[in-house]
TORSEDREN-920645 format. One record per residue: residue number from 1; residue in one letter; x, y, z of N, C-alpha, C in turn. Coordinates in nm, 3 decimals, decimal comma, padded with zeros to 5 digits, m for minus. Each point is the difference from the previous one (the first is absolute). Layout:
N
R     i   aa      n_xx      n_yy      n_zz     ca_xx     ca_yy     ca_zz      c_xx      c_yy      c_zz
R   NUM    a         X         Y         Z         X         Y         Z         X         Y         Z
...
# end
This chain:
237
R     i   aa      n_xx      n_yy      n_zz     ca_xx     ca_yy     ca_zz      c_xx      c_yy      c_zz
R     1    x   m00,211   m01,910   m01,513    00,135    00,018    00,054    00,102    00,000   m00,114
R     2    x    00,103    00,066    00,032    00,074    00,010   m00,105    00,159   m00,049    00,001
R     3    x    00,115   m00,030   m00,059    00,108   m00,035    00,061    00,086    00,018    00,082
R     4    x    00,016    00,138   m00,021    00,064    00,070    00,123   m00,055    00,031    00,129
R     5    x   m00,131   m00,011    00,026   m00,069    00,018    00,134    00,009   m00,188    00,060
R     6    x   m00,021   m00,093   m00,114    00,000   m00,127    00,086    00,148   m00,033    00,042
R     7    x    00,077    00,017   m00,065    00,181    00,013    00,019   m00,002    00,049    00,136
R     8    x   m00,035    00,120    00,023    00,043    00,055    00,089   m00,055   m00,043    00,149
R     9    x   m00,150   m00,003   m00,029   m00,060   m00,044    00,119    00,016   m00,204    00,041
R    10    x    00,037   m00,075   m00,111    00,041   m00,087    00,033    00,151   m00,031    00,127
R    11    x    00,040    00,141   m00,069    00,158   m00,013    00,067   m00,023    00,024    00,108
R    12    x   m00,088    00,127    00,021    00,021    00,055    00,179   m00,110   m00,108    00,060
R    13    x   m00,080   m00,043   m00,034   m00,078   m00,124    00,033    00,091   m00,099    00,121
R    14    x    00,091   m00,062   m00,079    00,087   m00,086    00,032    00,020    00,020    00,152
R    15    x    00,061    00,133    00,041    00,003    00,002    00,120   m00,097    00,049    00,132
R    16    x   m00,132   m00,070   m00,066   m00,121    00,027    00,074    00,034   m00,108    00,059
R    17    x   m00,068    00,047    00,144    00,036   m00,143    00,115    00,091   m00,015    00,059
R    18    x    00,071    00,065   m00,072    00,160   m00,092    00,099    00,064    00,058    00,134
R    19    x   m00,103    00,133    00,011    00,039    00,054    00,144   m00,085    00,051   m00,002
R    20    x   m00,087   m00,033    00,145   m00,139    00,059    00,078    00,071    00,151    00,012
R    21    x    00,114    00,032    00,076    00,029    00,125    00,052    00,004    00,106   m00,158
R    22    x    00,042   m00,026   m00,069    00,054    00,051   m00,158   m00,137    00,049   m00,016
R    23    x   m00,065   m00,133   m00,012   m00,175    00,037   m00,145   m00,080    00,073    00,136
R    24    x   m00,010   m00,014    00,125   m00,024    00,099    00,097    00,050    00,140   m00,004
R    25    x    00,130    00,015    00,006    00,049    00,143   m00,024   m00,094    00,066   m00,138
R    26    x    00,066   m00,061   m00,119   m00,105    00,049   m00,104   m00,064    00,038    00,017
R    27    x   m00,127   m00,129    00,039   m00,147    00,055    00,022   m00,013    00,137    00,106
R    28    x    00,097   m00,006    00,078   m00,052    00,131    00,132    00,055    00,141   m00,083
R    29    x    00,093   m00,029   m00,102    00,084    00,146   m00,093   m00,144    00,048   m00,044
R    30    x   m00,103   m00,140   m00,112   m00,061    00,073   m00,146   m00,123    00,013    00,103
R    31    x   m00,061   m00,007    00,116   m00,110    00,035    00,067    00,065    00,133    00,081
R    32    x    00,089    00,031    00,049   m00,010    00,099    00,094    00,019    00,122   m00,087
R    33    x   m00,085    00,062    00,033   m00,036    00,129   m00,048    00,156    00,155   m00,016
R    34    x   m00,007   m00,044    00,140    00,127    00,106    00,022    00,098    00,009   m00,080
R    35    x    00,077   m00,133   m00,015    00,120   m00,080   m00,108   m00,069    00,041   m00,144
R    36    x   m00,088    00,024   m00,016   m00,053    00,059   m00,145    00,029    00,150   m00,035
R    37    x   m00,166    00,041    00,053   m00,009    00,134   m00,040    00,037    00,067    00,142
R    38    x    00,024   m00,025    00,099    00,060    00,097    00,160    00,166    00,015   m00,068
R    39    x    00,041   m00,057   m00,033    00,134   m00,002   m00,020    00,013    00,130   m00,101
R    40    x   m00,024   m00,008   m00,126   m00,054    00,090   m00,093   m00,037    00,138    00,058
R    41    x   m00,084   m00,034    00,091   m00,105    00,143    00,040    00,157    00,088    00,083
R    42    x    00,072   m00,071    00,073    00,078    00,058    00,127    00,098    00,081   m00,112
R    43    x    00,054   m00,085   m00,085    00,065    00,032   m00,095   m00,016    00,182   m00,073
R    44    x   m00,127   m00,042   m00,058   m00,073    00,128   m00,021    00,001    00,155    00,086
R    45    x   m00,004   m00,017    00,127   m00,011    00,075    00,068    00,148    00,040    00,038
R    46    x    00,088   m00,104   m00,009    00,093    00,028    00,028    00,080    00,097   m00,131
R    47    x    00,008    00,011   m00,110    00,015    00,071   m00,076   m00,015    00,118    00,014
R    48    x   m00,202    00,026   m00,011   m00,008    00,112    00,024    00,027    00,069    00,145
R    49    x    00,038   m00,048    00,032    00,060    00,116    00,159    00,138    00,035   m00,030
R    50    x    00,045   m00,107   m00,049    00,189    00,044   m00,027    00,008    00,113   m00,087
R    51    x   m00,102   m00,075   m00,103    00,011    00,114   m00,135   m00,065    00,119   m00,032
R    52    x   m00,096    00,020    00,068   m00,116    00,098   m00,026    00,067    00,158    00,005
R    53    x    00,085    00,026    00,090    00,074    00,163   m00,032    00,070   m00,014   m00,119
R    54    x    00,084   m00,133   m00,025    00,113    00,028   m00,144   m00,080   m00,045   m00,099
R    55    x   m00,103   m00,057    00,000   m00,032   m00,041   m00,183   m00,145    00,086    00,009
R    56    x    00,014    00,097   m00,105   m00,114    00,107   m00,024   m00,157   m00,113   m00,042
R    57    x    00,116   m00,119   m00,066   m00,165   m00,062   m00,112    00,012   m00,155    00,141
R    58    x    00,037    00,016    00,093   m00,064   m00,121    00,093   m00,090   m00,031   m00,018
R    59    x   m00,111    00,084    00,094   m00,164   m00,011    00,011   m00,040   m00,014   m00,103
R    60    x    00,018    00,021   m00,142   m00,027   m00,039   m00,118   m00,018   m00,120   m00,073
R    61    x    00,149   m00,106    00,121    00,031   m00,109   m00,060   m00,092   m00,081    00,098
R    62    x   m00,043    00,044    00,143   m00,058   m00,095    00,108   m00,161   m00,018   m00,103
R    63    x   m00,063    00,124   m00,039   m00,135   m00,043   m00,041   m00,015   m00,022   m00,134
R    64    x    00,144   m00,004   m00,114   m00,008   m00,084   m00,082   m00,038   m00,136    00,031
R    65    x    00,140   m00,036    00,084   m00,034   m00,160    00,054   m00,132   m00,025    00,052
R    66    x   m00,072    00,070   m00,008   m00,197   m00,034    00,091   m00,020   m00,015   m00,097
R    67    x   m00,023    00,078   m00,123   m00,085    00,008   m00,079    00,072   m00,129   m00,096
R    68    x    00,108   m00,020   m00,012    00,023   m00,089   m00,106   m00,046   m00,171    00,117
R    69    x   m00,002   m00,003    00,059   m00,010   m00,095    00,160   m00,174   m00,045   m00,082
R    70    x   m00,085    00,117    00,065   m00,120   m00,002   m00,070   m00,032   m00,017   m00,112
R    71    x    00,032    00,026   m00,126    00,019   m00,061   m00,148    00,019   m00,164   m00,022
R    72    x    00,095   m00,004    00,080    00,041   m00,103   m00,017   m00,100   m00,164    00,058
R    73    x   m00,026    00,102    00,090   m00,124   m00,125    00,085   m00,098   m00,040   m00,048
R    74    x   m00,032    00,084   m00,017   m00,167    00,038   m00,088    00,067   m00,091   m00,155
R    75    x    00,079    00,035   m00,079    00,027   m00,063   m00,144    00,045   m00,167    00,021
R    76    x    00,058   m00,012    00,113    00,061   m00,149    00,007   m00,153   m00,072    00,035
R    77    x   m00,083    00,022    00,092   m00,121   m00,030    00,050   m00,094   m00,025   m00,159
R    78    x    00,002    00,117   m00,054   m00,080   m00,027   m00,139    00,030   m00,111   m00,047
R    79    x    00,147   m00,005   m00,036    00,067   m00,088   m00,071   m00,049   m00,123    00,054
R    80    x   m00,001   m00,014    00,102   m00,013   m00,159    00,099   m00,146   m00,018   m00,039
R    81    x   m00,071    00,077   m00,044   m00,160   m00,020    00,026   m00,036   m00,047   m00,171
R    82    x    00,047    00,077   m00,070   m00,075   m00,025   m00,085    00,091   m00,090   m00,138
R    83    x    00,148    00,014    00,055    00,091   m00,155   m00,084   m00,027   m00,111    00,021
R    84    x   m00,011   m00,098   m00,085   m00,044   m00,129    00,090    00,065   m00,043    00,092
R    85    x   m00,129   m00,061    00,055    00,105   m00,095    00,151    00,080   m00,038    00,027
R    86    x    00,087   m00,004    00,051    00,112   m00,076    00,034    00,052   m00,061    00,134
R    87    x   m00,046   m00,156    00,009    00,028   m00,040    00,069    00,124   m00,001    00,097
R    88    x    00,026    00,033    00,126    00,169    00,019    00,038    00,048   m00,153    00,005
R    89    x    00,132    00,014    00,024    00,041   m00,109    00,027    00,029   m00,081    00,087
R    90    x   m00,051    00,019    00,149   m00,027   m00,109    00,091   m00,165   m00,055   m00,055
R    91    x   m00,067    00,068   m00,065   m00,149   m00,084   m00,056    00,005   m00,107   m00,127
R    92    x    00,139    00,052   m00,062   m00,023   m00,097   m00,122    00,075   m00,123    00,007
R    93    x   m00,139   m00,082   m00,054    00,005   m00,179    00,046    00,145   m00,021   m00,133
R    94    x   m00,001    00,061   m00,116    00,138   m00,058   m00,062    00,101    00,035    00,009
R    95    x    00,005    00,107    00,114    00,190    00,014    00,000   m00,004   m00,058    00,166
R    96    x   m00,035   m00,099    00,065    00,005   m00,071    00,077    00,081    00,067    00,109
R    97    x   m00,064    00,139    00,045    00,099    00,030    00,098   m00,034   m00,024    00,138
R    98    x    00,115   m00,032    00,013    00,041   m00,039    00,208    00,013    00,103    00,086
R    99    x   m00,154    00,047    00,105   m00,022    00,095    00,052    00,095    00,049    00,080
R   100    x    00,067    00,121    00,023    00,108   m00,024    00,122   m00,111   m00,017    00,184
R   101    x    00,073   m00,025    00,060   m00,020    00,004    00,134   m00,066    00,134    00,019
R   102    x   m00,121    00,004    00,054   m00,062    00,153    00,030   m00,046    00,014   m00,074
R   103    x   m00,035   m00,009   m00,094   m00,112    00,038   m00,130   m00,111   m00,041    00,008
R   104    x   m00,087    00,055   m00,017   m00,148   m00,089   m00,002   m00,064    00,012   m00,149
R   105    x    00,006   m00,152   m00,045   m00,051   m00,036   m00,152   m00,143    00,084   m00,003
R   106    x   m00,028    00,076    00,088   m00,165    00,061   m00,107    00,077    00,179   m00,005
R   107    x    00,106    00,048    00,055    00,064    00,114   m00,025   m00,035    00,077   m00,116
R   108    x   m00,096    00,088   m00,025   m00,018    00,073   m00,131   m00,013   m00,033   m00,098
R   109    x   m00,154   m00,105    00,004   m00,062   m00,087   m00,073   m00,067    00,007   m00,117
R   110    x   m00,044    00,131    00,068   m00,129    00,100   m00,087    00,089    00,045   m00,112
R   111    x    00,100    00,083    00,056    00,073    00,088   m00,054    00,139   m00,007   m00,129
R   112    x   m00,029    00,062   m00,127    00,046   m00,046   m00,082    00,175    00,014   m00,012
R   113    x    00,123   m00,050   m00,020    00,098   m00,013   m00,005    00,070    00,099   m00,052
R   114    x   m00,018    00,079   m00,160    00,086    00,113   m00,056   m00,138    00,109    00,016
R   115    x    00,091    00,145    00,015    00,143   m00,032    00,018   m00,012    00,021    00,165
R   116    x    00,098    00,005    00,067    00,056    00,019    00,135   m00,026    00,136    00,055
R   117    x   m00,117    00,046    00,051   m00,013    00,107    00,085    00,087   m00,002    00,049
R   118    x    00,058   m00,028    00,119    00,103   m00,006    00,067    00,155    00,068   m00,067
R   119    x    00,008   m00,059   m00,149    00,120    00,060   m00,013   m00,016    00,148   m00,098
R   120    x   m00,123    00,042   m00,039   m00,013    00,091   m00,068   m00,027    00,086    00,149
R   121    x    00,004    00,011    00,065   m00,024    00,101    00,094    00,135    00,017    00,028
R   122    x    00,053   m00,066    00,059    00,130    00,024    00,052    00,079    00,009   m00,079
R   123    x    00,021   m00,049   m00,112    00,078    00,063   m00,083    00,001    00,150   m00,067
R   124    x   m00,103    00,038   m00,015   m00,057    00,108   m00,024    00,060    00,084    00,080
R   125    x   m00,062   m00,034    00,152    00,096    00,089    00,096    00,137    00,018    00,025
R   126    x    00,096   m00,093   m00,014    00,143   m00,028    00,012    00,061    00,052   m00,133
R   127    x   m00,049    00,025   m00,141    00,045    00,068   m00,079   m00,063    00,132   m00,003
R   128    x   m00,096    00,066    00,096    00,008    00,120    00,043    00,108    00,076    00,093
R   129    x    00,004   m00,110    00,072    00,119    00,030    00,122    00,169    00,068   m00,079
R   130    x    00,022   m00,096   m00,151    00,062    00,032   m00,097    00,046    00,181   m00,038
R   131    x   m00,122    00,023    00,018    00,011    00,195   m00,017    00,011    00,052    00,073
R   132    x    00,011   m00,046    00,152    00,048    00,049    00,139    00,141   m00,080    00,010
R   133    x    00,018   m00,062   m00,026    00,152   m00,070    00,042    00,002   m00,096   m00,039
R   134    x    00,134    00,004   m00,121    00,048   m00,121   m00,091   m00,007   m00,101    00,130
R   135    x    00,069    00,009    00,063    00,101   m00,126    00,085   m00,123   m00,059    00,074
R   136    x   m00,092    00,104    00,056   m00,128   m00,086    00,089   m00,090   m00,013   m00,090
R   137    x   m00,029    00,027   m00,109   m00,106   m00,055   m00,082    00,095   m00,144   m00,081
R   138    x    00,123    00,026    00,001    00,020   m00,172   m00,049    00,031   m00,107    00,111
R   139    x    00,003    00,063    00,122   m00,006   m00,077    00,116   m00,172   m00,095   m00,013
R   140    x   m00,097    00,116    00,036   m00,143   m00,019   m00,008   m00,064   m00,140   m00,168
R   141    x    00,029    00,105   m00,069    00,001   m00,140   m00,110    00,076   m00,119    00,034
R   142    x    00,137   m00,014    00,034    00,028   m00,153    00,035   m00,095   m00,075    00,085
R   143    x   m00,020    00,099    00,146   m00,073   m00,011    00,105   m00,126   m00,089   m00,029
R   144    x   m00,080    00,045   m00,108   m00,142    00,014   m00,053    00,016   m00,163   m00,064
R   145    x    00,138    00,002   m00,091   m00,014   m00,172   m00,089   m00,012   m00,073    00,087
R   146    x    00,161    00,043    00,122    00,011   m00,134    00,105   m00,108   m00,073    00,088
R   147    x   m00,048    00,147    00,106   m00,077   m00,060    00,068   m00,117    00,013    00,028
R   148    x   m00,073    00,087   m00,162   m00,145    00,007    00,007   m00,051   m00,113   m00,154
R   149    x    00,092    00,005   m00,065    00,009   m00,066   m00,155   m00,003   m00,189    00,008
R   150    x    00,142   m00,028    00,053    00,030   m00,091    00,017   m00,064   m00,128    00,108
R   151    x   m00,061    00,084    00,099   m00,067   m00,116    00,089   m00,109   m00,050   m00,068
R   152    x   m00,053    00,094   m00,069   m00,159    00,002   m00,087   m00,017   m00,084   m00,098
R   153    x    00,146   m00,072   m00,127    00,029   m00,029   m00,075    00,036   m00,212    00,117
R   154    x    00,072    00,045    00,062    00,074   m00,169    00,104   m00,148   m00,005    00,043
R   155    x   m00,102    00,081    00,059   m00,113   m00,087    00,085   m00,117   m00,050   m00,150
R   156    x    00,009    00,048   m00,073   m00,052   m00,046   m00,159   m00,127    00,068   m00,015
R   157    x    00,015    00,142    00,099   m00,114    00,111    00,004   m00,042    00,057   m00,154
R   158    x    00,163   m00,001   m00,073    00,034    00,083   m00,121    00,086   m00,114   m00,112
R   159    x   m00,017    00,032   m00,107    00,066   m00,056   m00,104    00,126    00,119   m00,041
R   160    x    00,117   m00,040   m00,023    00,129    00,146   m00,029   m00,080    00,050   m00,090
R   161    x   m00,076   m00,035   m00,114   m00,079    00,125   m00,095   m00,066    00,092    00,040
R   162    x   m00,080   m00,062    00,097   m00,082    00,118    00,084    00,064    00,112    00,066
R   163    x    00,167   m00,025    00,071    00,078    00,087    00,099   m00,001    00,059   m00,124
R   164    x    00,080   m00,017   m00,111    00,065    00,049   m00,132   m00,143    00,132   m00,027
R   165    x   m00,065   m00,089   m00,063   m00,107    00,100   m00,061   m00,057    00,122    00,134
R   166    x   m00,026   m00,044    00,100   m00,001    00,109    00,117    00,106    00,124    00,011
R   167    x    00,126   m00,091    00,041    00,126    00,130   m00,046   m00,058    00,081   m00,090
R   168    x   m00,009   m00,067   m00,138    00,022    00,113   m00,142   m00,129    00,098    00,031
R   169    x   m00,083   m00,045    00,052   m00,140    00,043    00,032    00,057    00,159    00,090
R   170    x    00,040   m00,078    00,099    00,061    00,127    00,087    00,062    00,118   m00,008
R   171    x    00,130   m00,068   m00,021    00,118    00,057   m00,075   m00,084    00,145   m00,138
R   172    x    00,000   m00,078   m00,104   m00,076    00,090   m00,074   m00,087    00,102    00,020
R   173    x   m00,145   m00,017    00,126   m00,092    00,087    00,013    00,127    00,122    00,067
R   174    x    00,045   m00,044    00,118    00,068    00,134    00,066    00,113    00,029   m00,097
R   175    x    00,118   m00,011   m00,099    00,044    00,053   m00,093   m00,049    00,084   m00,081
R   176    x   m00,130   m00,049   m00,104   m00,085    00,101   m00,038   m00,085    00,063    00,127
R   177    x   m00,047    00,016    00,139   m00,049    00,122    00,089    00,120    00,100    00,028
R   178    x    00,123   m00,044   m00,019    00,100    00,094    00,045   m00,006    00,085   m00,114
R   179    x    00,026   m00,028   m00,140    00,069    00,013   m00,107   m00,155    00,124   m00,094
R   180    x   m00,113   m00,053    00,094   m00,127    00,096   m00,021   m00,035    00,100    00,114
R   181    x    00,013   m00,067    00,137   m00,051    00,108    00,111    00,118    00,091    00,034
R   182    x    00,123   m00,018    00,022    00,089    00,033    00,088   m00,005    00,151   m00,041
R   183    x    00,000    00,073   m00,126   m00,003    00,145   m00,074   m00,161    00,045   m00,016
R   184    x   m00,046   m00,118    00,060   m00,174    00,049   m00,048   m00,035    00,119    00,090
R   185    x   m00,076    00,122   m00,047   m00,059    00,106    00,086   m00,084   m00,069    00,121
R   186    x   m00,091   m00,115    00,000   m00,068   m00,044    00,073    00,081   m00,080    00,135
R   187    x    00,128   m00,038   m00,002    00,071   m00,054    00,075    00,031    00,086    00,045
R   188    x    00,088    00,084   m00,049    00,084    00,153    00,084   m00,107    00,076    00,085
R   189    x   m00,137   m00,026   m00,058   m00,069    00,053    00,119   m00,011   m00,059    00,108
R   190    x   m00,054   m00,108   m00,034   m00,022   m00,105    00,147    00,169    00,018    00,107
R   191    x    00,112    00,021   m00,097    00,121   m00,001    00,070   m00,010    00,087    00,096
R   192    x   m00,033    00,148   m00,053   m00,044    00,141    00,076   m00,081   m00,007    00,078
R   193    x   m00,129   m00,076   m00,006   m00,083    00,002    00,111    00,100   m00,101    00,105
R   194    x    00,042   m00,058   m00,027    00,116   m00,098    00,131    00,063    00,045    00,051
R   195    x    00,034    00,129   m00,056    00,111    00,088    00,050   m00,087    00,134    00,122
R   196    x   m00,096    00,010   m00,057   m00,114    00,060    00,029   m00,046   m00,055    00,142
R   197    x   m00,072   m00,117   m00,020   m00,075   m00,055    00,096    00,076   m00,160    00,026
R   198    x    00,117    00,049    00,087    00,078   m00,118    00,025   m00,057   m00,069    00,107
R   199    x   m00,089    00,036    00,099   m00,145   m00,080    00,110   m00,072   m00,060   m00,090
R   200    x   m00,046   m00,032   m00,130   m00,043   m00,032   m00,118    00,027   m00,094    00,014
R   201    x    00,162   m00,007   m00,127   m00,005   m00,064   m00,045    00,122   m00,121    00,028
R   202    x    00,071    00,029    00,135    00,054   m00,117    00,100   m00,113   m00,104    00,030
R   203    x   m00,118    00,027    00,044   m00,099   m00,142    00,098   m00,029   m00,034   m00,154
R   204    x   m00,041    00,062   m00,136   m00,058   m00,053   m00,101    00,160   m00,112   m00,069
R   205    x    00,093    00,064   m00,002    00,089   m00,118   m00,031   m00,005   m00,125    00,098
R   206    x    00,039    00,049    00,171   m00,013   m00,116    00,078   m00,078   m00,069   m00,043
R   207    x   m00,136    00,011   m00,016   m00,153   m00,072   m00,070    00,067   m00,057   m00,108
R   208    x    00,044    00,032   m00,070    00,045   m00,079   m00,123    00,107   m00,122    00,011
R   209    x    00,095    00,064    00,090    00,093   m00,075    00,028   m00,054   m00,148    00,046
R   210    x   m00,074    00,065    00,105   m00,064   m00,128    00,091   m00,073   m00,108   m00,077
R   211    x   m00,090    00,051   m00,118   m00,093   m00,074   m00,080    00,133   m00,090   m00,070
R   212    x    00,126    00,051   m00,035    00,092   m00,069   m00,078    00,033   m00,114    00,093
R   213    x    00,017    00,011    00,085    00,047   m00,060    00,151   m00,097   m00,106    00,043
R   214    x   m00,116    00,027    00,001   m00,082   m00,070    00,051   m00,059   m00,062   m00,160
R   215    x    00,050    00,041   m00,092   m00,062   m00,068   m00,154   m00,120   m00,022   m00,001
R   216    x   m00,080    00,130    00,025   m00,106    00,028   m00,009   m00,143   m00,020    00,083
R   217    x    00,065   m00,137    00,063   m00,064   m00,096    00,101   m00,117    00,080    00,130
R   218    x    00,048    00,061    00,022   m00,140    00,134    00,078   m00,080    00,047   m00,099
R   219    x    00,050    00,047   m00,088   m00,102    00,074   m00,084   m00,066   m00,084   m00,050
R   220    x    00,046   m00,138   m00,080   m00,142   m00,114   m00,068   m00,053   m00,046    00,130
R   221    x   m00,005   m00,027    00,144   m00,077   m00,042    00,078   m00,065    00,126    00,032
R   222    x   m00,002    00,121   m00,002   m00,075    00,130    00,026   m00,089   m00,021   m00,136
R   223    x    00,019   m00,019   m00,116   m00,079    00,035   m00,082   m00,108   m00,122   m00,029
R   224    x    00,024   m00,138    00,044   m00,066   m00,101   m00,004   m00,092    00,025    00,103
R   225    x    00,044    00,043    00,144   m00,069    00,026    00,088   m00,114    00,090   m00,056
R   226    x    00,018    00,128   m00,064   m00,044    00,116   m00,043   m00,137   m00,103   m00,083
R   227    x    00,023   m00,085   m00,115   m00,055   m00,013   m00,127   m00,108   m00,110    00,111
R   228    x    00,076   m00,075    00,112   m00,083   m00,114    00,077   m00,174    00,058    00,028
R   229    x    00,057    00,147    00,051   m00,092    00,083    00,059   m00,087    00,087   m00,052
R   230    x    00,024   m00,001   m00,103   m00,073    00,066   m00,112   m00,077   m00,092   m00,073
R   231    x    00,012   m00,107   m00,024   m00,051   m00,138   m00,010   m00,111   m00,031    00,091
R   232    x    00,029    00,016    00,067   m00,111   m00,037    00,143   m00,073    00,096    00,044
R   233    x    00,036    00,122   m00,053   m00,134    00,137    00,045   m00,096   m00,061   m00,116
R   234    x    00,078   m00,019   m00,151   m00,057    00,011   m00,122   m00,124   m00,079   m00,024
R   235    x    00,031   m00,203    00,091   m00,070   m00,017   m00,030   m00,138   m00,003    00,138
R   236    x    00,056    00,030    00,092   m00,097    00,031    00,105   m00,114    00,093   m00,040
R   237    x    00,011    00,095   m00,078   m00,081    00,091   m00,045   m00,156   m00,028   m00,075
# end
């Protein structure tokens, strides 16, 4: 641990406990799905319908944001796997923290602390939103610190280094996907086929949207299911 992460988490510490309704609200913000990535996703869609006749490079900017979304998951995940461990901070016995109300001390036990999936995704996405609309992509980034960042950091899910290093994580991959795909021949096509085959590629965004929305949560129980069963032909054989 380092100074500025025990500073900080000492401070918001302090007011663990002191209201069931408070460390309740929290807890129901950084678990419900919707208040995450549904919020985000509606967002998304809502853009492209307003914008899609006046901005020629829209559809450009919706499957930047996938692809930098996807970069980003996959690299923060590496990162988590193969940096050393890091204990979070409702697990660690020396920064003595006081669980809030609603938390359950075995909460993402396994799972190592930096950096913050959570905020490299969404950040990622909310500074995509950036190239569709200043005002709602800095809406979406506040959105993203307050009430996907901040509960994560008070329930002691996250250390602020981890939000920090997630952002830059984010932030960065979709800056460089814009700043590489947005003029790329391979994008302008996919744009054309959208334009092309708009029965396409509406249910394939919804799909996307939804996976943002639902944070993936169908698809790892489909694919566990998938690997369960493949497991069990394999060793029946």
């Amino acid at each position: 641990m380092n100074g500025f992460d025990v500073a900080v988490m000492t401070y918001l510490n302090h007011f663990s406990r002191h209201s069931l309704p408070i460390d309740s609200l929290i807890c129901f913000i950084s678990d419900n799905s919707f208040l995450k990535g549904g919020v985000l996703a509606v967002i998304i869609w809502w853009l492209l319908f307003q914008n899609d006749e006046r901005d020629p490079h829209n559809r450009e900017y919706v499957i930047s944001i996938f692809l930098s979304c996807f970069v980003t998951v996959v690299l923060a995940r590496v990162l988590a796997l193969t940096l050393p461990f890091r204990v979070r901070p409702l697990h660690e016995e020396a920064l003595g923290f006081l669980l809030p109300y609603g938390m359950s001390p075995t909460c993402l036990f396994d799972w190592s602390s930096f950096p913050s999936d959570h905020a490299a995704l969404f950040f990622a996405l909310s500074a995509g939103l950036l190239f569709m609309s200043r005002k709602v992509g800095t809406f979406a980034l506040l959105y993203t610190a307050l009430f996907i960042c901040f509960p994560r950091v008070y329930l002691g899910i996250h250390y602020p280094t981890d939000i920090i290093a997630g952002a830059l994580i984010g932030t960065t991959v979709t800056l460089a996907s814009n700043a590489y795909f947005i003029n790329s021949n391979r994008l302008q096509s996919i744009a054309r086929w959208s334009r092309r085959k708009p029965n396409l590629f509406f249910p394939l965004v919804f799909l996307l949207t939804y996976q943002l929305a639902d944070l993936g949560g169908t698809s790892r129980a489909i694919a566990s299911m998938g690997y369960t069963m493949l497991k069990a032909i394999y060793v029946s054989i």
